[in-house]
RODREN-638227 format. One record per residue (C-alpha): residue in three letters; z, x, y. Coordinates in steps of 0.5 Angstrom, whole numbers, plus 500, padded with zeros to 3 digits. Layout:
BEGIN
AlaZXY
...
***
This chain:
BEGIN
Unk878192792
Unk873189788
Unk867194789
Unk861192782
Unk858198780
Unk850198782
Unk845202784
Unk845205777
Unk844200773
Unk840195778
Unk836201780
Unk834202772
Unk833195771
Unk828193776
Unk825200775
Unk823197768
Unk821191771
Unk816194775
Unk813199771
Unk813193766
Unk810188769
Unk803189768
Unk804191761
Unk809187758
Unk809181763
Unk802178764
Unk801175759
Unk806170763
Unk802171770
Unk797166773
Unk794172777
Unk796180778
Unk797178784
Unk804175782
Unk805180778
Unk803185783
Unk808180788
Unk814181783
Unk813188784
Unk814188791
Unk821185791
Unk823188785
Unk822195789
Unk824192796
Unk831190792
Unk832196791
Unk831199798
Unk837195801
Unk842197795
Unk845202799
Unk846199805
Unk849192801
Unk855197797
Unk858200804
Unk858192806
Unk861189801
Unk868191801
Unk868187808
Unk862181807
Unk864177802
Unk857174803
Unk854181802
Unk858182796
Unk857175793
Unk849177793
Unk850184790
Unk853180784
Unk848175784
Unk843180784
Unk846183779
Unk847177774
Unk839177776
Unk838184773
Unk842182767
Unk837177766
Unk830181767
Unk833186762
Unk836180757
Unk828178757
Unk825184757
Unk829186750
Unk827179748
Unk820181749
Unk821188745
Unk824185740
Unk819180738
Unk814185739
Unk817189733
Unk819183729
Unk811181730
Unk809188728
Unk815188722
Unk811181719
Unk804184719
Unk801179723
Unk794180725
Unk791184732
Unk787179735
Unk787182742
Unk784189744
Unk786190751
Unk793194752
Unk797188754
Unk794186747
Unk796191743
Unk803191745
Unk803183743
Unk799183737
Unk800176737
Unk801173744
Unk803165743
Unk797160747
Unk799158754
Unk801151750
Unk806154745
Unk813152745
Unk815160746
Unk810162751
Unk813156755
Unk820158754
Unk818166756
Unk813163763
Unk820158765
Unk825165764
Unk820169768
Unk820164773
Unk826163774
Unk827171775
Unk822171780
Unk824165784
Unk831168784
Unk829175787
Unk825172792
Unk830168794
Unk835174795
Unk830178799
Unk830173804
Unk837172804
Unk836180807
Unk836179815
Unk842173815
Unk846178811
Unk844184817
Unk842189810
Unk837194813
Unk835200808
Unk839206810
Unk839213807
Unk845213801
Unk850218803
Unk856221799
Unk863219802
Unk868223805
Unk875222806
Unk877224813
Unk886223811
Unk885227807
Unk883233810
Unk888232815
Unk893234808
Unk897241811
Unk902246808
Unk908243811
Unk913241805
Unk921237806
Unk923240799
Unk930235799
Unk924230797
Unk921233791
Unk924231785
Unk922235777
Unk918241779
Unk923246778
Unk920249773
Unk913249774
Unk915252781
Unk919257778
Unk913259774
Unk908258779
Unk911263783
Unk912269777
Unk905269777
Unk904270784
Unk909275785
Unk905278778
Unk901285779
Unk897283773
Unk890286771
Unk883284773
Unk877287775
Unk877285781
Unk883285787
Unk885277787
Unk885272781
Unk885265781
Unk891261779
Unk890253777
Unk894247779
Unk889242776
Unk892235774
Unk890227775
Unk889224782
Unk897223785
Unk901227780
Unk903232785
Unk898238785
Unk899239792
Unk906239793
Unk907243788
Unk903248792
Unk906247799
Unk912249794
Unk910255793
Unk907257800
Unk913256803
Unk918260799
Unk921266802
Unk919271796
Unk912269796
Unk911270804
Unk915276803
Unk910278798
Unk904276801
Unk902280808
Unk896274809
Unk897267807
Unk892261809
Unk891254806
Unk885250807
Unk884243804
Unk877242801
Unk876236799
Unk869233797
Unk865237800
Unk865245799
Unk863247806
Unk863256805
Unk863256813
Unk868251814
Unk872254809
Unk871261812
Unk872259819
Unk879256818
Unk881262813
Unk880267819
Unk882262824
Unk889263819
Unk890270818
Unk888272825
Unk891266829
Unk884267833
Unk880261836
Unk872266836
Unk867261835
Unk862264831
Unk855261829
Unk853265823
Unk855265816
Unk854272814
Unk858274822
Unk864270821
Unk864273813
Unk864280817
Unk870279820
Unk873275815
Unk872281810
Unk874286815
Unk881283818
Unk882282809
Unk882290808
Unk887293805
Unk891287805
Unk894282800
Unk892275801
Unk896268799
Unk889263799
Unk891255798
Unk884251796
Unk887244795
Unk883239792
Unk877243790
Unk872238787
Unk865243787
Unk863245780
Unk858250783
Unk859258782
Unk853258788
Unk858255792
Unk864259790
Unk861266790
Unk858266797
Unk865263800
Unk869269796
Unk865275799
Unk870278803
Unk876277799
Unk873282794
Unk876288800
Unk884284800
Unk889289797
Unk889288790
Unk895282787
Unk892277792
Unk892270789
Unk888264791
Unk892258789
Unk886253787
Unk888246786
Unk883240783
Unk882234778
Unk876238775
Unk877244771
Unk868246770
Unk869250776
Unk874255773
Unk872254766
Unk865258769
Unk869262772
Unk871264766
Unk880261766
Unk880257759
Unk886254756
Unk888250763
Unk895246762
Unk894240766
Unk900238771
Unk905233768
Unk907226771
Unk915226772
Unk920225767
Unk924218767
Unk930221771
Unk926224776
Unk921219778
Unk927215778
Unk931220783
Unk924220787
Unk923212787
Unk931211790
Unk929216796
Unk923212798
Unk926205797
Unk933207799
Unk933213803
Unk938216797
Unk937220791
Unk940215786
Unk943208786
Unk950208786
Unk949203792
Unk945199789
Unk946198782
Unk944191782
Unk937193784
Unk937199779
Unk934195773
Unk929194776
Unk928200779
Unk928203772
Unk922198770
Unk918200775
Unk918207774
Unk916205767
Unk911202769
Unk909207775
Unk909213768
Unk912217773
Unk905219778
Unk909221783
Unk904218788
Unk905211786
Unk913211785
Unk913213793
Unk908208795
Unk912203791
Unk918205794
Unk916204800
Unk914198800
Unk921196797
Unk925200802
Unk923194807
Unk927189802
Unk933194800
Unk938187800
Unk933183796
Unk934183789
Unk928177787
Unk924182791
Unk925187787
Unk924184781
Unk918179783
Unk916186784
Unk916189778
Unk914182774
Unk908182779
Unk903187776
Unk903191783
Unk900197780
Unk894193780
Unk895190787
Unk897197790
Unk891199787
Unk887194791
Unk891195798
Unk889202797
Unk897204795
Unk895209792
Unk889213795
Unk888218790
Unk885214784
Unk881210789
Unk878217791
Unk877220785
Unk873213783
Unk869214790
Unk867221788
Unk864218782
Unk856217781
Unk854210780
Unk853211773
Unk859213772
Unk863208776
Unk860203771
Unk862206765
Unk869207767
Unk869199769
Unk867198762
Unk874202759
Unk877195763
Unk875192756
Unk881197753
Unk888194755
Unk893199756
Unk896204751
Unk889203748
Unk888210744
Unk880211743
Unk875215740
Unk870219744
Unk864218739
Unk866210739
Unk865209746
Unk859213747
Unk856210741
Unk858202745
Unk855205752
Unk849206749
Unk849200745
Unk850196753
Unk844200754
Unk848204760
Unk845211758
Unk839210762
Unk837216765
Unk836221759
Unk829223755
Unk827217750
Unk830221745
Unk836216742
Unk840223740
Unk840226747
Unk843219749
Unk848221746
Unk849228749
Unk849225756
Unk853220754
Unk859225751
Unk857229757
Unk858223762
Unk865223757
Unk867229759
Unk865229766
Unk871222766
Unk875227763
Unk875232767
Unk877228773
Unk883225770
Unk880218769
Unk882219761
Unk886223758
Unk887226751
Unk893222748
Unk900225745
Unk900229739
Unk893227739
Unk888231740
Unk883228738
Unk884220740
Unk884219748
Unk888214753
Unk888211760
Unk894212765
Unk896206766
Unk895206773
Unk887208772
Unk887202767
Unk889198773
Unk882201777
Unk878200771
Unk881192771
Unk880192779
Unk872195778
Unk870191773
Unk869184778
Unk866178774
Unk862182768
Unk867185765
Unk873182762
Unk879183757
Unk883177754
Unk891179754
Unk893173751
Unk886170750
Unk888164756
Unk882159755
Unk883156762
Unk879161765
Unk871160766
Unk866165762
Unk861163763
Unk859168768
Unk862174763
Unk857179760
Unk862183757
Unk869181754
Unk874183749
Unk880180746
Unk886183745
Unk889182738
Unk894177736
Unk896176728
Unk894170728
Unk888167732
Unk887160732
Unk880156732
Unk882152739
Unk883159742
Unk876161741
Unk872154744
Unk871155751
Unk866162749
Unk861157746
Unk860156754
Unk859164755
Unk852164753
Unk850170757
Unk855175753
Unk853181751
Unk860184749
Unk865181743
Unk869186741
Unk877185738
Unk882191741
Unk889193740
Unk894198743
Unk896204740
Unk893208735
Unk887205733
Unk886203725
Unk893201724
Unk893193728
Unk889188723
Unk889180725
Unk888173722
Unk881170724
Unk879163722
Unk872163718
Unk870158722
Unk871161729
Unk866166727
Unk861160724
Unk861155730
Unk861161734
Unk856167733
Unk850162734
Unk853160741
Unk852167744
Unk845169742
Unk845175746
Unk851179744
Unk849188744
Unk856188741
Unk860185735
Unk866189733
Unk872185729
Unk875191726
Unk882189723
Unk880182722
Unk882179716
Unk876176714
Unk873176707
Unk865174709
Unk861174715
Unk857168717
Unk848168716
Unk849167724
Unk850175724
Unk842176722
Unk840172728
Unk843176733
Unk836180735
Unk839184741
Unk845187736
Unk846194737
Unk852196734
Unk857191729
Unk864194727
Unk867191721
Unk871196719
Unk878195716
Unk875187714
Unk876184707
Unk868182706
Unk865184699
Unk858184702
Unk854183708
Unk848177708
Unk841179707
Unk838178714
Unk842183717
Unk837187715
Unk832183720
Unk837186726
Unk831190728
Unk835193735
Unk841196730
Unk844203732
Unk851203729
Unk854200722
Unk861202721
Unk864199715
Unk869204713
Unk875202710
Unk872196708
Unk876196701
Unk872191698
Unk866192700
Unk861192693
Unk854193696
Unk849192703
Unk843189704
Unk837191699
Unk832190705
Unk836196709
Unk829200710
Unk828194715
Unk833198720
Unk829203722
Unk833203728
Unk840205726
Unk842212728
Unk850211724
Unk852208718
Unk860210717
Unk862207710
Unk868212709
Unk874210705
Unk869204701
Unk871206694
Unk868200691
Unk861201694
Unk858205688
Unk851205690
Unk846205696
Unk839201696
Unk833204695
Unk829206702
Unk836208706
Unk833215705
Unk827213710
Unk831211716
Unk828217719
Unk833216726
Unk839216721
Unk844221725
Unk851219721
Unk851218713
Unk858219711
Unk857218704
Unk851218700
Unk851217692
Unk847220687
Unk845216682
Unk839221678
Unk834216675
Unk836210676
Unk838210682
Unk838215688
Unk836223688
Unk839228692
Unk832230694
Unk832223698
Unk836227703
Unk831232705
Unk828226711
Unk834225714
Unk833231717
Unk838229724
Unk844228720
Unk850231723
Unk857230723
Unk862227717
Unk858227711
Unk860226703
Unk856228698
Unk858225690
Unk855225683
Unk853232684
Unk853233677
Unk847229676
Unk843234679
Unk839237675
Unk837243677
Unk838247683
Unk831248687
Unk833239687
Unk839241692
Unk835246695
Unk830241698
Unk835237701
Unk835242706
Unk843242708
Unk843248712
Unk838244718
Unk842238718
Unk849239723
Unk855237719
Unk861239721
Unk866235716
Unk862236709
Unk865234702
Unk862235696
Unk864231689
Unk862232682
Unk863226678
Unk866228672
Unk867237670
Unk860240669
Unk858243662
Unk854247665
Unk858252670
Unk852256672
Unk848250674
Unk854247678
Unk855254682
Unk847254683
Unk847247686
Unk854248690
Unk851255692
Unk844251694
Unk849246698
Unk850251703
Unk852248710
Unk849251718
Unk855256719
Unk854254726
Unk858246726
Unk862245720
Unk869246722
Unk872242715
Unk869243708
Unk872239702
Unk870240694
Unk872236689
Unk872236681
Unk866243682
Unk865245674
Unk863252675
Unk867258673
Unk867261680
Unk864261688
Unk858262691
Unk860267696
Unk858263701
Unk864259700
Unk869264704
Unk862267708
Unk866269715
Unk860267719
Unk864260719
Unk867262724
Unk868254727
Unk872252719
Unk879250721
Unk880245714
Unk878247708
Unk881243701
Unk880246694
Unk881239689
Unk881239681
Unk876244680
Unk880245673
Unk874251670
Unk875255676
Unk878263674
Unk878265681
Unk879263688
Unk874265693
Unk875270699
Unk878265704
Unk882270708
Unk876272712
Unk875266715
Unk876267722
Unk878260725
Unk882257719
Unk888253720
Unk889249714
Unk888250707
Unk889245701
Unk888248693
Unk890244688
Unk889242681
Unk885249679
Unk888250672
Unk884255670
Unk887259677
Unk892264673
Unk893270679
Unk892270686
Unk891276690
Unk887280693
Unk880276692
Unk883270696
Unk884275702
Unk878279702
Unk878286706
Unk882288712
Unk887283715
Unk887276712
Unk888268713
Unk889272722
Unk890264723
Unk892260718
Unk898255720
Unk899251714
Unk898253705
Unk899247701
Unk898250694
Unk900245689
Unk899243681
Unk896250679
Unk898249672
Unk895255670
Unk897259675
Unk903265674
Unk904270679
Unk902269687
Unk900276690
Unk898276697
Unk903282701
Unk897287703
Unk896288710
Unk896282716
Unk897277712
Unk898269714
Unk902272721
Unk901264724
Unk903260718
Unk908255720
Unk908251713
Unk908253706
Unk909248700
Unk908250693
Unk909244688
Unk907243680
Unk907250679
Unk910249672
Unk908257670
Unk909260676
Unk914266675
Unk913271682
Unk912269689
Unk910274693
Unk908275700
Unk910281706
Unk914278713
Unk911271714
Unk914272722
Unk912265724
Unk913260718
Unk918254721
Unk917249714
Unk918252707
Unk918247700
Unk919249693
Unk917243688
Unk918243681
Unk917250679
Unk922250674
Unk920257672
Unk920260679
Unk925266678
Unk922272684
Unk921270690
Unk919276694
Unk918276702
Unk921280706
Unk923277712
Unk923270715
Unk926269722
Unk923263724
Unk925258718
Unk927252721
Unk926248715
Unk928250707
Unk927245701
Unk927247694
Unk927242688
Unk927243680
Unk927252681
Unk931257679
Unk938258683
Unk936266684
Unk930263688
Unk935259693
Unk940265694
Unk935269695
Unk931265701
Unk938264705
Unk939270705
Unk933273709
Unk933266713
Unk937266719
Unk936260724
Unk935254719
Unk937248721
Unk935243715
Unk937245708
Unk935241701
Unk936243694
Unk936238688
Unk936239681
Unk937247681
Unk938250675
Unk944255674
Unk947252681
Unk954254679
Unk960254685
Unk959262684
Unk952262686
Unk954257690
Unk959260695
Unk953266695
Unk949261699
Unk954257702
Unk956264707
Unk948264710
Unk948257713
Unk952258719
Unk945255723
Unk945249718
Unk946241721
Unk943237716
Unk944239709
Unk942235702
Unk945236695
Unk942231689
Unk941233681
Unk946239682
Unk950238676
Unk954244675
Unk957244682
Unk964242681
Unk965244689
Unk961245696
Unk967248699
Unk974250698
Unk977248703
Unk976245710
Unk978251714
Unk972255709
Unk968250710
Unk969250718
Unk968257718
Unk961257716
Unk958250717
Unk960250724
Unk953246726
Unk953241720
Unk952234722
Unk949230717
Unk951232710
Unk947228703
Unk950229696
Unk948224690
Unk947224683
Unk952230682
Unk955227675
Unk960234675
Unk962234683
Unk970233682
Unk970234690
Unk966236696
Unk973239698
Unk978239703
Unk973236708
Unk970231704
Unk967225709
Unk967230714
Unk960230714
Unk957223710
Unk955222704
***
């Protein structure tokens, strides 16, 4: 399958092209009659692209003129950008006005008939309109005629039934299990049936699971009416009802009303319980759902629908959050589930040649059990043909079985999506497998690609359209959040394979960067990284001049790959492709970039994150079109551009983790469309002022704020206006502890954020004596993250208790802090969401008190390290804490805490051997136990301890010197540490002996 994404982008293109010929283009047309021609075909174009998509995938002449015309609008938009940008560079130089009209003053300066550049601009625009001409008449020998455009519809899959053989299901015990405990469940509800979810990607077996269920005999027991319908992708309520009353009455009555048929439906419902599966539900709309669920509202409560979809927006408004999603198959399964299809058995105790390979293509198949039967199939005809199976496996089949339509799943999904969203998924072919990505990036490369067409002219609500067309992708299984990552997003293998098999001869991604392949045709490409990247490798891009895309990428977690990139490459190369939107080499090692980079007039977005460059050239201050600089962890980078004020485009500037960049120029607090700011320096007289804030009045997302201490007075903070702008990560950071503490309190208190955004707030080296109460203001009811560092004149710590949604706090270095209580709980139950505490180098700090009330009843992980004067610890019943880490506190005698029944991990170092014994014995399932350097240890104190570690398997003895024994014999030792698998013991100078079982468990 190679069907190229369209109508969107050709639409937007030669809609610009009409609209803009009169204005933008005549001063390159003899006549309006030539203009007026042009925008004749152009709209005539336009009318054939319906009818030229439904022909493609079968004429390859239809499919060969639909890439030429979209090279064609390639080209129209690469003039019309070039048009633009000369008009904004002409009016950047102040050159005079020499014309009156319209036309004239878009073009202050339009070159005479005989200048070099008009005649460069009339042969382009030439070239455009004989091209379109040509394709127009082309038309009638390729049969395309202008037809209505309508949404397909996949008739298989509404012959999609409830009839299961469950010997063939493999994995799904416990999601069935599940699945019908929640049906079987009277739970309460408001009204008399509820909705139970299957969602999950296409493929990975929602419907199986449902027939599952449907047929079990307790479920059909429970249920005194049972229907199924398949939906699909149109949501017809008559059809639906029809099918549900033709189910439960097993009668055939034609009825040609709606409201009739509902009737009926209603009265054969009452008093009744009802099992409804609605499979493969794609409709968002609560219109639609509310008429089809009329008549159930008579069922007899407990009943159930079973809605199974790769879209969750209908359920999320209807109000059901927190949907798991469906999970591919472990390795075992799938391998179980491949050997039916391919073998006919269960396993491979018959084949064991053929397993190798079988266990390579379950990988490759990331267990969508969809796949893995289609696959199986295709090899169950070469059972006894090994080189099969493994030219299977080395042939990328996933890719080809997409193309044969193997997997029908994914095709549908892709099918369903609109035009703008197909092209946007064929832009991710650029990602190669396993790529985790950030939703924030890629929206910002899709609007640098110029594929956020249809929103308003406003740039920040491009954005917004594209995290929602994002969002859209997501939900539809086309990408999914990453492992232990919530943040990050990857591709299935299998939808990246889709994404390869769309992007046609416009999107490319180089694996091994083969120079053998032709790219002149490419207009967007990417590189996937290698260590070294040799100069050679890199001659055959000076033939892709139309390339709008070169971008560097790598597997795995993002900012952890760097490469080796010649200079030379980028000096030879950069001026060969002129028409570049996007450049991103992050990870590169390279220690300067060329001056060809500020001639590169369409650049929209320049990544050179994690490079070693000290600076930047002065020219790219001429990108006039640049929206996104990203430059963070850029170690050496010293200094930008003097001339930045030039950038009245840029929208994001990320200068994170750039500790060598002391100061920003001057004119970077006029860039009034700047949305992202990540770090901004005060430099007072000299240099920036706080107050150059108050302009950026779209600043929004990650910021930092440092030198505060040069703020003079507080009304300075308060014009910067910091409660209009929308952050949601904010540090602030004083350069030096303030004299002045009631000034510092002034300012942090004029600092205050919107309480509507920010989730993370960071304060570093504040110099006021206490808080202002903002700080701890329950109204922050989004602030997850709060960190408190070096603050050494704080007495006090503010109210953070009352923060409703917080998960993660970080205090550290206040000295002046000599007592925690009440004041960091507030009134009322506190801290109702805290996960993790981390409380570390308090200097001062002599007695932790926080056992008043619901206190910390979700914290999984305590650390208290450095704590020199610590004494006494004092907290009531921590119910959920898993991890507990007591450092360096040599003065800690008193731990009190009066249960903690989930404490799986215990590691104390350099405290009081009272505060080990009594923490083993209020714990009862730890499983991971480490002491050094405790004080007092002695084999008494020992053998106390040593009886209330029955759970423990790894256990870790350093620095203890007045130990002689672990234990006294192996039978002593056997008794209690019945779990031990991993003993560590060092630098014990008086250990005589680890006792009779010594080397039993390592060490």
């Amino acid at each position: 399958m190679d069907e190229i994404v369209l109508s969107s982008f050709l639409s937007v293109i030669f809609e610009k092209l009409a609209s803009a010929a009169f204005e933008t283009l005549a001063p390159y047309f003899e006549t309006d009659y030539d203009i007026e021609k042009l925008k004749r075909s152009s709209l005539q174009i336009q009318s054939l692209l319906a009818d030229a998509s439904q022909k493609e995938t079968t004429n390859q002449f239809v499919k060969r003129w639909l890439n030429d015309l979209r090279h064609l609008a390639y080209d129209v938009e690469d003039v019309l950008d070039e048009l633009a940008t000369d008009a904004i560079h002409r009016e950047r130089t102040d050159q005079p006005e020499t014309h009156t009209s319209k036309v004239r003053k878009l073009f202050p300066n339009p070159f005479s008939k005989h200048s070099s550049y008009s005649r460069t601009m009339k042969d382009k625009i030439d070239v455009i309109t004989t091209k379109l001409q040509e394709l127009l008449e082309e038309k009638d020998a390729l049969g395309l005629v202008v037809i209505e455009e309508r949404r397909s519809t996949n008739v298989n899959r509404r012959l999609q039934t409830s009839m299961v053989h469950e010997s063939s299901i493999f994995g799904r015990r416990a999601e069935k299990e599940a699945l019908v405990h929640k049906l079987l469940r009277d739970e309460p509800c408001g009204q008399n049936f509820s909705i139970v979810p299957i969602v999950g990607m296409g493929g990975v077996g929602k419907t199986t699971l449902a027939r599952l269920v449907y047929g079990e005999p307790e479920v059909t027991e429970h249920f005194k009416l049972k229907a199924w319908v398949c939906v699909s992708d149109e949501f017809d309520s008559f059809g639906i009802s029809k099918v549900i009353f033709q189910s439960v009455t097993r009668e055939t009555t034609e009825f040609k009303d709606l409201n009739l048929l509902q009737e009926a439906l209603r009265d054969h419902l009452r008093e009744k319980r009802l099992l409804l599966v609605l499979d493969d539900v794609w409709s968002e709309s609560c219109q639609d759902w509310d008429t089809l669920v009329g008549p159930f509202y008579a069922c007899a409560p407990g009943s159930k629908i079973i809605m199974t979809t790769r879209k969750d927006q209908l359920l999320k408004k209807l109000g059901y959050g927190n949907l798991g999603r469906l999970r591919t198959l472990s390795h075992d399964d799938a391998l179980s589930l491949l050997a039916l299809h391919a073998l006919g058995v269960s396993n491979f105790d018959s084949h064991l040649s053929l397993k190798p390979h079988g266990v390579g293509i379950v990988k490759k198949c990331d267990g969508l059990p969809l796949a893995l039967k289609a696959v199986g199939r295709l090899l169950s005809t070469r059972i006894d043909e090994e080189g099969y199976w493994k030219k299977v496996l080395d042939s990328e089949i996933w890719r080809l079985s997409v193309e044969g339509k193997i997997v029908p799943a994914l095709i549908l999904s892709y099918h369903d999506l609109p035009a703008h969203l197909k092209q946007l998924f064929a832009y991710c072919s650029l990602f190669p497998k396993d790529c985790l990505f950030d939703k924030v990036d890629v929206v910002r490369l899709w609007m640098a690609e110029g594929f956020l067409q249809q929103s308003t002219p406003s740039d920040s609500n491009k954005e917004c359209l594209g995290h929602e067309y994002f969002d859209e992708l997501l939900s539809r299984s086309f990408f999914q959040h990453a492992p232990n990552n919530e943040s990050l997003f990857v591709m299935h293998d299998l939808m990246n394979d889709l994404a390869k098999s769309v992007a046609g001869e416009f999107f490319l991604r180089l694996e091994n960067i083969n120079m053998e392949e032709a790219l002149e045709k490419y207009r967007h490409m990417s590189f996937v990284c290698e260590e070294y990247v040799a100069y050679k490798k890199f001659e055959a891009f000076k033939g892709a001049k139309s390339l709008r895309t070169f971008m560097a990428v790598s597997a795995g977690v993002v900012g952890q790959r760097y490469f080796y990139l010649s200079n030379k490459i980028l000096v030879d190369l950069l001026p060969e492709l002129p028409l570049l939107r996007v450049l991103c080499l992050s990870g590169s090692q390279i220690s300067e970039v060329p001056e060809s980079v500020g001639k590169l007039r369409h650049l929209r977005y320049l990544n050179l994150s994690r490079t070693r460059i000290e600076q930047l050239p002065e020219n790219v201050s001429n990108l006039y079109n640049l929206e996104t600089l990203i430059l963070c962890g850029c170690c050496s980078l010293t200094k930008l551009p003097q001339n930045f004020l030039k950038l009245n485009n840029l929208q994001h500037l990320d200068i994170r983790d750039t500790p060598n960049l002391q100061q920003l120029p001057l004119g970077i607090g006029e860039l009034k469309c700047l949305q992202t700011l990540t770090k901004f320096i005060i430099r007072g007289e000299i240099g920036f002022e706080i107050t150059k804030l108050k302009d950026l009045k779209n600043l929004c997302g990650e910021f930092s704020i440092k030198g505060l201490d040069k703020v003079h007075n507080a009304m300075e903070a308060r014009d910067a206006n910091f409660s209009q702008k929308r952050l949601n990560e904010f540090t602030v950071v004083w350069s030096a502890a303030s004299a002045n503490e009631m000034l510092a309190k002034e300012v942090l208190n004029e600092l205050r954020p919107s309480n509507d955004y920010l989730k993370q707030l960071n304060i570093v080296l504040y110099g006021g004596l206490e808080f202002p109460n903002w700080v701890g203001d329950p109204s922050f009811q989004r602030l997850k993250h709060v960190s408190i560092r070096n603050c050494k004149k704080c007495t006090s710590l503010p109210p953070l208790g009352q923060l409703p949604s917080l998960k993660k706090l970080f205090i550290e270095g206040l000295d002046g802090v000599k007592v925690v209580g009440l004041e960091l709980l507030g009134t009322g139950s506190a801290f109702l969401s805290l996960e993790t505490l981390h409380i570390i180098n308090m200097g001062g700090l002599d007695k932790w008190s926080t056992n008043s009330g619901v206190v910390f009843p979700l914290l999984q992980e305590l650390h208290i390290e450095d704590c020199h004067n610590l004494v006494e610890v004092t907290f009531n019943v921590l119910p959920s804490l898993n991890v507990l880490k007591l450092y360096k506190c040599p003065n800690l005698v008193e731990v009190s805490v009066e249960a903690l029944p989930l404490l799986n991990v215990l590691q104390i170092h350099r405290c009081d051997s009272g505060v080990v014994r009594r923490l083993v014995e209020i714990t009862s399932v730890v499983t991971e136990f480490r002491i050094e350097d405790i004080s007092g240890l002695d084999d008494v104190v020992w053998r106390g301890v040593i009886k209330y570690l029955g759970t423990i398997e790894k256990l870790s003895v350093e620095n203890c010197n007045e130990l002689r024994y672990l234990w006294e014999s192996e039978a002593a030792a056997s008794k209690v540490l019945v779990n031990l698998n991993q003993l560590k013991v060092r630098s014990c100078g008086n250990l005589v002996s680890l006792g009779e079982k010594e080397g039993g468990g390592g060490g």
